[in-house]
C-alpha positions as CSV (number, residue, x, y, z in Angstrom):
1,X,5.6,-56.2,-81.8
2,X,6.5,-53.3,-80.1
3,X,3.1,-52.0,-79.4
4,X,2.4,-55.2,-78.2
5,X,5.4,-54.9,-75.8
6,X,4.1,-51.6,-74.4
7,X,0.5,-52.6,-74.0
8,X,1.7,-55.3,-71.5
9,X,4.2,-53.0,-69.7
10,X,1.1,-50.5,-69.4
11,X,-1.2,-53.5,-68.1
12,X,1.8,-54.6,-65.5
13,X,2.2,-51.2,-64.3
14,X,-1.2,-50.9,-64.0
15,X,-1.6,-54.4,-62.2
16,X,1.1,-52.9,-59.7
17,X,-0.1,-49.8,-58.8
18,X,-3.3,-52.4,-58.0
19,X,-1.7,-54.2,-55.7
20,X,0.3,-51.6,-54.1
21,X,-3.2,-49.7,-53.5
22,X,-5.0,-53.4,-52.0
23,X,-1.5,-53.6,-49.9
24,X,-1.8,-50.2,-48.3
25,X,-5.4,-50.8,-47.8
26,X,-5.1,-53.9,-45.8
27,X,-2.2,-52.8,-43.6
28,X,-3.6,-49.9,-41.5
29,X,0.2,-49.1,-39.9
30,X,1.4,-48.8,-43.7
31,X,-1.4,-46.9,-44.4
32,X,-1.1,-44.2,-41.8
33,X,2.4,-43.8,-42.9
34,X,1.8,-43.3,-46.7
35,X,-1.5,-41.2,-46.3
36,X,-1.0,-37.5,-45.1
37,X,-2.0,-37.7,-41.3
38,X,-4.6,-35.0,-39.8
39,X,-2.7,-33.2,-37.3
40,X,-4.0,-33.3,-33.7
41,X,-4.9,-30.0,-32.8
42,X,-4.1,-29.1,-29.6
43,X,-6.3,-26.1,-27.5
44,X,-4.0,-23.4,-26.0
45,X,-4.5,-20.7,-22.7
46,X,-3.8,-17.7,-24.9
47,X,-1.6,-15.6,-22.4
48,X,-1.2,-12.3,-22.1
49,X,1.4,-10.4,-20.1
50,X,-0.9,-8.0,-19.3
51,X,-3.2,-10.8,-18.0
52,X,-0.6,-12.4,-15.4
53,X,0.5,-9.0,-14.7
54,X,4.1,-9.2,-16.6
55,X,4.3,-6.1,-18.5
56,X,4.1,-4.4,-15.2
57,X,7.4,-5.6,-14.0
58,X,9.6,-5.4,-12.1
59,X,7.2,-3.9,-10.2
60,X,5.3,-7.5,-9.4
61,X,5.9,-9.9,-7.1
62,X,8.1,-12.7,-8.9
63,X,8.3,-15.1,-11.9
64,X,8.8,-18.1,-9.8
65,X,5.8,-19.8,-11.2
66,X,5.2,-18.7,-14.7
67,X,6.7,-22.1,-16.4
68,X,3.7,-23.7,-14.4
69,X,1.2,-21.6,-15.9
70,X,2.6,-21.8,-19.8
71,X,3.1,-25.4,-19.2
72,X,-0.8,-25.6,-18.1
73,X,0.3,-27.3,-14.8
74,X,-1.5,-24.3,-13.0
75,X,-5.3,-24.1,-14.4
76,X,-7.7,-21.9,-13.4
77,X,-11.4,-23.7,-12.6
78,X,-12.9,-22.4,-16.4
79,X,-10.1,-24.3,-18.3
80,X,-11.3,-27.5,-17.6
81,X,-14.8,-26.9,-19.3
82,X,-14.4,-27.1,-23.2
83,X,-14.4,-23.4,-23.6
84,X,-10.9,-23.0,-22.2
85,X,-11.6,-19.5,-21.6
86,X,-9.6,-17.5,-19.0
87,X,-11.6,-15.7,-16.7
88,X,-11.9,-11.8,-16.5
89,X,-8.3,-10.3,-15.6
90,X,-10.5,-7.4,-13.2
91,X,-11.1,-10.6,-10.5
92,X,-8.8,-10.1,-7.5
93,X,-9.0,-13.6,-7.0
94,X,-9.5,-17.4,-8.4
95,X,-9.7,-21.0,-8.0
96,X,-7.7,-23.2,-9.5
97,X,-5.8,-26.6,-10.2
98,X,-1.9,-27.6,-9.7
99,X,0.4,-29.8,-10.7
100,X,3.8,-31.6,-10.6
101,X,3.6,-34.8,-12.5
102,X,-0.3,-33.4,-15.0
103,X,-1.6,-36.7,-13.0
104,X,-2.9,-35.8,-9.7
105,X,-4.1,-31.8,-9.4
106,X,-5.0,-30.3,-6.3
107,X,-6.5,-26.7,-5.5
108,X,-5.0,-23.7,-5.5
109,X,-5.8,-20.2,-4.4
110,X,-4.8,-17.7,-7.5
111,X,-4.4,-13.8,-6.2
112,X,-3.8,-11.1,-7.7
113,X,-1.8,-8.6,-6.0
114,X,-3.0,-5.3,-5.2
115,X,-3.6,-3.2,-2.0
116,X,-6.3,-4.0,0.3
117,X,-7.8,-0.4,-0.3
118,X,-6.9,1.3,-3.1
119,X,-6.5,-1.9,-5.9
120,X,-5.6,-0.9,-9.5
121,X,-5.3,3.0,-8.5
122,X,-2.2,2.6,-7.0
123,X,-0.1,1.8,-10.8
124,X,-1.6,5.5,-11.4
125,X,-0.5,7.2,-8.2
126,X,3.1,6.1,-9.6
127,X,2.4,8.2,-12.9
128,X,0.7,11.1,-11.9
129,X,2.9,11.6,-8.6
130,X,6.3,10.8,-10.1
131,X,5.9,11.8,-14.1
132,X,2.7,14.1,-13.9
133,X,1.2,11.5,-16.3
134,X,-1.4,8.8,-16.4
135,X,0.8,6.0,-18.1
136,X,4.3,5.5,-17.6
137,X,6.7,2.8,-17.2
138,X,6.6,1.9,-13.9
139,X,9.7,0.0,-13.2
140,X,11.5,2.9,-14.9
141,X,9.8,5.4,-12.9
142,X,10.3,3.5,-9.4
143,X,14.2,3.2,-10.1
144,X,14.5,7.2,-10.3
145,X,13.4,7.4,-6.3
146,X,15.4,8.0,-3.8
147,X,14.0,5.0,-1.4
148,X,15.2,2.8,-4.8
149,X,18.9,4.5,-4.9
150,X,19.3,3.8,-1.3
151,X,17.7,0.1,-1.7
152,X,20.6,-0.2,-4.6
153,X,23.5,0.8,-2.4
154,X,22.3,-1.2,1.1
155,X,24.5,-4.6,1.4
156,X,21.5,-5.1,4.1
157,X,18.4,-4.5,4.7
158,X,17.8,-1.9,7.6
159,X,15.2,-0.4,9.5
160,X,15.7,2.7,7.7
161,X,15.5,1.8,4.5
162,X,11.9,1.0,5.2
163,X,10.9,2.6,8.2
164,X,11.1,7.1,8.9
165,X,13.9,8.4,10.2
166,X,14.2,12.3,10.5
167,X,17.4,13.8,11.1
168,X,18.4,17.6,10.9
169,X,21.0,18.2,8.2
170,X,20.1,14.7,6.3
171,X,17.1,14.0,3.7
172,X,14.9,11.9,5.5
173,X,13.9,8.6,4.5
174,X,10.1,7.8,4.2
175,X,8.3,5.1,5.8
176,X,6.2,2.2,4.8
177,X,2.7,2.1,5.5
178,X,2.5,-1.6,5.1
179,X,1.1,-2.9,8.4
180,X,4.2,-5.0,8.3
181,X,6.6,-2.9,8.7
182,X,4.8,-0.2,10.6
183,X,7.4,-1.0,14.0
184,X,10.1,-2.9,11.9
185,X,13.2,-4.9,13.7
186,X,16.5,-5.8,12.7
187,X,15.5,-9.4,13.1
188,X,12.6,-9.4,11.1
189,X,13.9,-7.6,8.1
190,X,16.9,-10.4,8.1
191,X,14.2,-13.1,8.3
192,X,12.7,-11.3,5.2
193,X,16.0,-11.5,3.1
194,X,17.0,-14.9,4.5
195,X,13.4,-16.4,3.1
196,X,12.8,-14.3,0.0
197,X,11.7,-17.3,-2.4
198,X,11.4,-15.4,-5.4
199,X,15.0,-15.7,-5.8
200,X,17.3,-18.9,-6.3
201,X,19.9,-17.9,-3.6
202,X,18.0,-17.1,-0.1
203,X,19.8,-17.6,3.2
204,X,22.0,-14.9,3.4
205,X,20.8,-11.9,5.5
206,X,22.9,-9.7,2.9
207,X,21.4,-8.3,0.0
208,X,24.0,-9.7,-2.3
209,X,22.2,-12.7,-4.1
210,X,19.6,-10.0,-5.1
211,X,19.8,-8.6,-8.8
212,X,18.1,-4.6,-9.0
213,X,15.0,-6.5,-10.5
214,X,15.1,-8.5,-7.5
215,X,15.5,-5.3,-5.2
216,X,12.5,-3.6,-6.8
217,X,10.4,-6.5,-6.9
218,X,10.8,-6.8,-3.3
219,X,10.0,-3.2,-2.3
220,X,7.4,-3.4,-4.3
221,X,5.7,-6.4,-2.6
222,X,6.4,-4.9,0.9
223,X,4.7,-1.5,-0.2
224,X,1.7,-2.6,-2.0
225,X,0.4,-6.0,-0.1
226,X,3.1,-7.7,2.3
227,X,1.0,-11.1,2.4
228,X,3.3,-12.6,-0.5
229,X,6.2,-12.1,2.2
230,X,4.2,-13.0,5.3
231,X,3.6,-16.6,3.3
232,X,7.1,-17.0,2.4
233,X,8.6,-16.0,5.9
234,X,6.5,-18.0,7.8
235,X,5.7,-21.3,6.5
236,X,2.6,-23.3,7.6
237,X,5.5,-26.6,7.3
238,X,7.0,-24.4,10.5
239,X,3.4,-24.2,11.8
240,X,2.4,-20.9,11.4
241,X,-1.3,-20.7,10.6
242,X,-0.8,-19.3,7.1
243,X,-1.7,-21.5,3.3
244,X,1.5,-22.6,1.7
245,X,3.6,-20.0,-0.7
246,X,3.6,-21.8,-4.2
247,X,5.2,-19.2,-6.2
248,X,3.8,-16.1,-8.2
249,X,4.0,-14.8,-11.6
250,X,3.7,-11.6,-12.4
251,X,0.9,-9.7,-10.2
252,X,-0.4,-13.6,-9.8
253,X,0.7,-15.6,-5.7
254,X,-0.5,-18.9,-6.1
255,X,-0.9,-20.3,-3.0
256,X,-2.7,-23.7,-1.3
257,X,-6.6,-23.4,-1.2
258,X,-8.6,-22.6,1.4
259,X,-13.0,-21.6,1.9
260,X,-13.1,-17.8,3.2
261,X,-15.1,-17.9,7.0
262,X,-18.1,-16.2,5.1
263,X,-18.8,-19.3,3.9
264,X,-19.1,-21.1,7.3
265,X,-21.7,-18.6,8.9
266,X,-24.4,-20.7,8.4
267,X,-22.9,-24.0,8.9
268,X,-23.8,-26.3,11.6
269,X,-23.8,-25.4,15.3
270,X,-20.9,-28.3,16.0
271,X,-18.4,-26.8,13.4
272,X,-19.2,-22.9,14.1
273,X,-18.1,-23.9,17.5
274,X,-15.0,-26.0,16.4
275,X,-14.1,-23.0,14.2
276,X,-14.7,-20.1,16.9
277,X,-12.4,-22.2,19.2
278,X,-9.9,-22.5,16.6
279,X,-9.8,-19.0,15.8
280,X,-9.6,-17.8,19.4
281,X,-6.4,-20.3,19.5
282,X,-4.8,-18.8,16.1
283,X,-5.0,-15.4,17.4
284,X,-3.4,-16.8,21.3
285,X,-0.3,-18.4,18.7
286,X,-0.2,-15.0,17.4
287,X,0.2,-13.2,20.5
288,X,2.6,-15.8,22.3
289,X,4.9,-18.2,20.2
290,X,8.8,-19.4,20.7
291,X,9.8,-16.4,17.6
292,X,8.6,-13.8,20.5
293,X,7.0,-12.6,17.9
294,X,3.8,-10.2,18.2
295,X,1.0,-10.6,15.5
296,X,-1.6,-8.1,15.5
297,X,-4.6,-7.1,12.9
298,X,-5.2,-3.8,11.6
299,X,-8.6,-4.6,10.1
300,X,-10.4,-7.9,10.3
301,X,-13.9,-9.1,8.0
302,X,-15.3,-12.6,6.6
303,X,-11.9,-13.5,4.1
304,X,-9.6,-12.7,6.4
305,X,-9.5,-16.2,8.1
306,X,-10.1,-19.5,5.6
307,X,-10.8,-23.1,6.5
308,X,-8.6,-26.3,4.7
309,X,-10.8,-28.8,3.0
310,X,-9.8,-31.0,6.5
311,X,-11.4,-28.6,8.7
312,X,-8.1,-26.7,10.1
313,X,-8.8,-22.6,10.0
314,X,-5.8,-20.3,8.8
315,X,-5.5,-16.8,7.9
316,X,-6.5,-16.5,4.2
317,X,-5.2,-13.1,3.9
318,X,-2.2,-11.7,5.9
319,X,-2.5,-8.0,4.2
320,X,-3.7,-6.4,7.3
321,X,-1.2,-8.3,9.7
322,X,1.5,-5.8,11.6
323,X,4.0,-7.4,13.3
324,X,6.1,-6.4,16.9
325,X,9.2,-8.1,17.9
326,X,9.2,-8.5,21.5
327,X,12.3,-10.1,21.2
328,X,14.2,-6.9,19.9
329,X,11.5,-4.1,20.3
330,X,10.3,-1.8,17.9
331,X,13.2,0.8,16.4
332,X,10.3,3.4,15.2
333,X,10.6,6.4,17.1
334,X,7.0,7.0,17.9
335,X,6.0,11.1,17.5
336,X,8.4,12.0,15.1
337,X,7.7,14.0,12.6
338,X,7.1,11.7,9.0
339,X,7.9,12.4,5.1
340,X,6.6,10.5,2.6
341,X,7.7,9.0,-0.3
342,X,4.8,7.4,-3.4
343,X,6.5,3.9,-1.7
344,X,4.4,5.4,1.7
345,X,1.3,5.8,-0.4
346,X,0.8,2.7,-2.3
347,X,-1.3,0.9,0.5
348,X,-3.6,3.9,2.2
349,X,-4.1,7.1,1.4
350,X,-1.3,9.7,2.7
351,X,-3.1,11.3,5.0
352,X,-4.0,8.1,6.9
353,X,-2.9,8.5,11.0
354,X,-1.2,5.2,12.1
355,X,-1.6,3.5,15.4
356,X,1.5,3.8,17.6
357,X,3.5,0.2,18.6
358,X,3.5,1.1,21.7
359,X,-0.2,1.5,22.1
360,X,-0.7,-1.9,20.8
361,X,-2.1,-4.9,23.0
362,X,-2.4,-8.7,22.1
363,X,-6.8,-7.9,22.8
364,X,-6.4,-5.5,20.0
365,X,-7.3,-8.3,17.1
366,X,-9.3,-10.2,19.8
367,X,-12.1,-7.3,20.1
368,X,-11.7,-6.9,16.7
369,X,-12.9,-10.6,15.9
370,X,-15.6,-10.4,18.9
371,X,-16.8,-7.4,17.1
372,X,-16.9,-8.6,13.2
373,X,-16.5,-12.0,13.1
374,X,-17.9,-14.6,15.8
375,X,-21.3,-13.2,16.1
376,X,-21.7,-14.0,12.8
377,X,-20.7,-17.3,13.3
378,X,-22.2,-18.2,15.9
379,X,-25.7,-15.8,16.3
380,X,-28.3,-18.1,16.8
381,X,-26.8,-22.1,16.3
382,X,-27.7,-23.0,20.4
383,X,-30.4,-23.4,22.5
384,X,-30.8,-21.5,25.9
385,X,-29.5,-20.5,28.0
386,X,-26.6,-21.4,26.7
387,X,-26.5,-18.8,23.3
388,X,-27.3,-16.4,26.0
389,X,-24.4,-17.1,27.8
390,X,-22.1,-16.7,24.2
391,X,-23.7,-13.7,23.6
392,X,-23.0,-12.2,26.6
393,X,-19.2,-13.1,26.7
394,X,-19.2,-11.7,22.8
395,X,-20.4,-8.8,23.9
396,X,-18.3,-8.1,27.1
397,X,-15.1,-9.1,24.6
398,X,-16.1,-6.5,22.3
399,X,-16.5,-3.8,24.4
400,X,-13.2,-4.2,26.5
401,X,-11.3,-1.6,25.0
402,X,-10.4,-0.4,28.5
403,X,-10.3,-3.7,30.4
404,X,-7.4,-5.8,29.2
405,X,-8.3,-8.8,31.7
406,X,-12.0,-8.3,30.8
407,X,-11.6,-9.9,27.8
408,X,-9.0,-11.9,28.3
409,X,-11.8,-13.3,31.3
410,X,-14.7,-12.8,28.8
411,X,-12.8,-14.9,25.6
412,X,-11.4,-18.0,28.6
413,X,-14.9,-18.4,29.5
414,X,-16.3,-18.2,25.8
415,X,-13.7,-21.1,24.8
416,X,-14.9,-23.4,28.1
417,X,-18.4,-23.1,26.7
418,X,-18.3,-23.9,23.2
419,X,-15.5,-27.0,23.7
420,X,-18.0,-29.9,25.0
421,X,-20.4,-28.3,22.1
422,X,-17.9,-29.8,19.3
423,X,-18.3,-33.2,18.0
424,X,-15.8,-35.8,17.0
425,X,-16.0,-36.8,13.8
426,X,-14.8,-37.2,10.4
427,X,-16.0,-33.6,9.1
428,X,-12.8,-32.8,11.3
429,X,-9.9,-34.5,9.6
430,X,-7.6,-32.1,11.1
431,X,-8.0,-33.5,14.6
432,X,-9.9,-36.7,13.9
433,X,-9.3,-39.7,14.8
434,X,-7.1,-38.4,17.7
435,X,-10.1,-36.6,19.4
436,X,-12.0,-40.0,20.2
437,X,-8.4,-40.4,22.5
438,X,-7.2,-37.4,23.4
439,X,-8.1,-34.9,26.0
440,X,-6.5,-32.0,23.9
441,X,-9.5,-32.1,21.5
């Protein structure tokens, strides 16, 4: 009897664990619950700090935008293949994708930030000039300077802290060979502070809302590559003709995207002329705007100026932009004898000769782009006589070093005779439909 009795437990339990099984079976829901799940594996961006530029500060620019790049809300143009690779950290520059809501991306400019001439030499120069070695730590070997004990103490920001001054009896304070600050100004140095966005607290002209990381990081920018500063200073939303400042991380500025000029020298004879006008117009707002401030170019070639995907031309890279206000004047104190700190030497070589302010006139950039830049653009796009005719204003604009109305006469009639060779159309977004109504365009 009772082997009986436990044969027909066995059989119900059995019967059960039947029925349980054709349950879980039919019911998918139930099914994923019970059944050990195959997690989702999701790809990663493997970061490095080295990679963005992090385990070199606080001599970088900022951090402002490094939650958008470890939350994948800033992606560079390779990620989007399967491969997710990141792209080779020697690059000075890269396309990419941005983000606020992971719906709708738009393209970005990704830079790396690094002098104009010397690039990744100038992390050495540090080393071998301060601690007679090749490696160091930077930030630890910055913060031993006397520029860096001076920038601790200042409640402001003064022209001598960035700019030479040579006194008998005092140490003298080195200048900045950023193009920037070559003939500083009260003024602009405030506006610098004021509009720092790498920290949460800007719009005091006093230094007090900035930590010592925040100091450094600053001087740093200023004496490697000032175009992080230029961007955040003077906003295109204000009009200025420069891409917008999205933040920076690291060595990384992410800014809006723009096509370098090199890429428009063989484009059509209607938009080299729309571009050549425009450019002749940037460099006029440089020269004459309601700041009264002076914009002039130390060296111009084919990225310096970038077009937006709606046809409007900006400068793409402000690094070689020196500034004069004509508002307050220059405080340098042109002859005097200079010294040199490594914050002098971080940009150009030490040796380099400098171009006094006062020397400087508003046709000093426009020879320069008559010179490198429009013949390129516009060599050989029109019939005669009237390429003849551009030619021969390019040519009289480029070689009016000594005639300041020359080629102010030369670039007036250039601009009459390449606007009726424009077109109205909607390759021009930045001025179109409003050009089929208005006389402006």
């Amino acid at each position: 009897m009772g082997r009986w009795i436990c044969c027909l437990c066995s059989r119900v339990a059995g019967l059960l664990m039947l029925l349980l099984v054709l349950a879980l079976s039919c019911n998918p829901s139930t099914a994923a619950t019970a059944s050990p799940s195959v997690p989702h594996i999701k790809p990663s961006y493997s970061f490095g700090r080295t990679f963005l530029g992090l385990d070199k500060c606080n001599a970088c620019i900022g951090t402002s935008m490094c939650k958008k790049f470890f939350k994948e809300e800033i992606r560079f143009d390779t990620w989007l293949s399967s491969h997710l690779k990141l792209p080779p950290s020697y690059l000075l520059s890269y396309s990419g994708n941005y983000t606020d809501d992971a719906k709708s991306w738009r393209l970005v400019d990704i830079t790396r930030l690094t002098s104009k001439y010397w690039h990744d030499r100038a992390d050495q120069r540090i080393c071998t000039s301060l601690l007679k070695t090749k490696t160091c730590s930077l930030e630890h070997a910055l913060r031993r300077t006397h520029r860096f004990q001076k920038w601790l103490r200042a409640k402001r920001l003064t022209p001598d802290l960035v700019q030479v001054r040579v006194l008998r009896a005092l140490r003298p304070t080195p200048g900045l060979s950023s193009p920037m600050l070559r003939c500083p100004s009260q003024r602009l140095l405030d506006r610098i502070v004021r509009r720092y966005a790498e920290v949460p607290d800007a719009g005091s002209i006093y230094m007090d809302h900035l930590t010592d990381q925040d100091k450094l990081r600053l001087l740093y920018t200023l004496s490697v590559n000032s175009h992080p500063i230029l961007l955040q200073i003077f906003p295109d939303v204000e009009g200025w003709p420069f891409p917008r400042y999205l933040g920076s991380c690291g060595r990384l500025v992410v800014s809006a995207s723009t096509r370098p000029l090199r890429d428009f020298f063989s484009a059509a004879p209607e938009v080299a002329a729309d571009l050549a006008l425009q450019l002749l117009a940037v460099l006029r707002s440089m020269g004459t705007n309601d700041l009264n401030y002076f914009f002039y170019f130390t060296h111009v070639d084919a990225g310096t100026f970038g077009v937006f995907s709606n046809g409007h031309l900006f400068i793409r890279d402000a690094s070689t932009l020196g500034i004069i206000d004509k508002e307050e004047g220059s405080q340098l104190i042109d002859g005097q004898q200079e010294y040199k700190d490594i914050f002098s030497c971080l940009t150009v070589d030490c040796q380099s000769a400098f171009v006094s302010c006062n020397s400087i006139r508003e046709k000093h950039s426009l020879i320069m782009v008559c010179q490198e830049l429009l013949p390129k653009l516009l060599k050989g796009k029109f019939l005669q006589p009237v390429q003849e005719k551009i030619d021969s204003f390019l040519q009289h604009c480029a070689d009016g070093l000594a005639d300041d109305q020359g080629v102010n006469e030369a670039v007036a009639k250039l601009a009459d005779l390449l606007k009726p060779l424009r077109s109205c159309d909607s390759r021009f977004a930045y001025r179109y439909p409003d050009c089929k109504y208005s006389d402006k365009y």
